[in-house]
N, C-alpha and C positions, 0 to 999 in steps of 0.2 A: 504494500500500500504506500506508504508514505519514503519508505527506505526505495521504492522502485522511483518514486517522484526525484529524491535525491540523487539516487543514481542516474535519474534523463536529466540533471540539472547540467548545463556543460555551460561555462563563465566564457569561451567565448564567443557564444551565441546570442550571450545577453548586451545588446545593442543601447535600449532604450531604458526608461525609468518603471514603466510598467513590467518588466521583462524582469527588471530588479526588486522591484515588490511583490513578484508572483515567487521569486528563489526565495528571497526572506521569510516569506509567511509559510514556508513550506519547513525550511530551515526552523521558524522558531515553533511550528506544530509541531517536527520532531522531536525539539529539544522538552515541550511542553510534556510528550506524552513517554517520555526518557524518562523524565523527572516525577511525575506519576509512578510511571512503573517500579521506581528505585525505591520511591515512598514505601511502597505493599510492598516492596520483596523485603525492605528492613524492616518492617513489620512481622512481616513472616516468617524472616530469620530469628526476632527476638522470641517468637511464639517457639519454634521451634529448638533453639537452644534450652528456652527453662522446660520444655518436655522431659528434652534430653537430659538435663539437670537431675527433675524430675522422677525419672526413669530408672537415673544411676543411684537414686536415696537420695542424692542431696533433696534442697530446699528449690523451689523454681523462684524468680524474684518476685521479692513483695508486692502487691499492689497498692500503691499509695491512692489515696481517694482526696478530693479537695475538704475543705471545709465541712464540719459538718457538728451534730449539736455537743457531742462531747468533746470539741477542740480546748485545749488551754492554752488560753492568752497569757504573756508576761509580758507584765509590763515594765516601765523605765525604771519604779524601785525595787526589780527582782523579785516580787511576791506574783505566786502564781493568782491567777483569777480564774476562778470556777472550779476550787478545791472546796468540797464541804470541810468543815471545823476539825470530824473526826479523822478524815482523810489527813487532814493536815499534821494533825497530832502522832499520827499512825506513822507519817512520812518522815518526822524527827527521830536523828539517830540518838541514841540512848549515848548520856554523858560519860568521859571514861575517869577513872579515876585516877589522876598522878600515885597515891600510895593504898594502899589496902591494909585497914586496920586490923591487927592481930587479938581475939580479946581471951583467946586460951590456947595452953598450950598442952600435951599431951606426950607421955613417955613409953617408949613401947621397946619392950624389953624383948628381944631378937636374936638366935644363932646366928653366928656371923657365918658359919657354915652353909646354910643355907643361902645366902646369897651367891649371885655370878661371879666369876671371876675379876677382879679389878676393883670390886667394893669393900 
């Protein structure tokens, strides 16, 4: 179809201005329906790579989805927006303590025999 158009196109036949707008428009249908086609085949490659993915056990890739009601906003002073109170609380790592108070101690009288080698 359009590759047989390219191929009758011969530059030095073309004379006039119309003669030159009939090769361009042919030229940039090609280039249009090139650029289409490239579109669906990378598509199609991506579909069939995460198959393939897929197929091996892995993970195929994620589908990310836009906006939607469970999104969390942050804002400028780094507090998230649309944590309930509980969540929030939930989401704080527990404090560590610099020293750990000792408040007994305990004697435990042991064959040294019994231990491993080097103790």
């Amino acid at each position: 179809m359009i590759a047989d158009k390219i191929k009758n196109i011969n530059p030095a036949m073309i004379a006039d201005i119309e003669g030159l707008k009939k090769a361009i428009e042919i030229l940039i249908g090609a280039v249009e329906n090139l650029s289409q086609e490239n579109e669906e085949l990378k598509k199609e490659n991506g579909q069939l790579r995460d198959e393939n993915a897929r197929l091996k056990g892995g993970n195929a890739r994620p589908k990310i989805k836009g906006k939607n009601k469970g999104h969390i906003n942050i804002s400028s002073g780094g507090k998230e927006k649309g944590i309930r109170r509980e969540e929030e609380v939930r989401l704080q790592q527990p404090k560590k303590c610099s020293q750990i108070e000792i408040d007994k101690e305990i004697k435990v009288e042991m064959d040294r025999a019994a231990l491993p080698a080097g103790y």
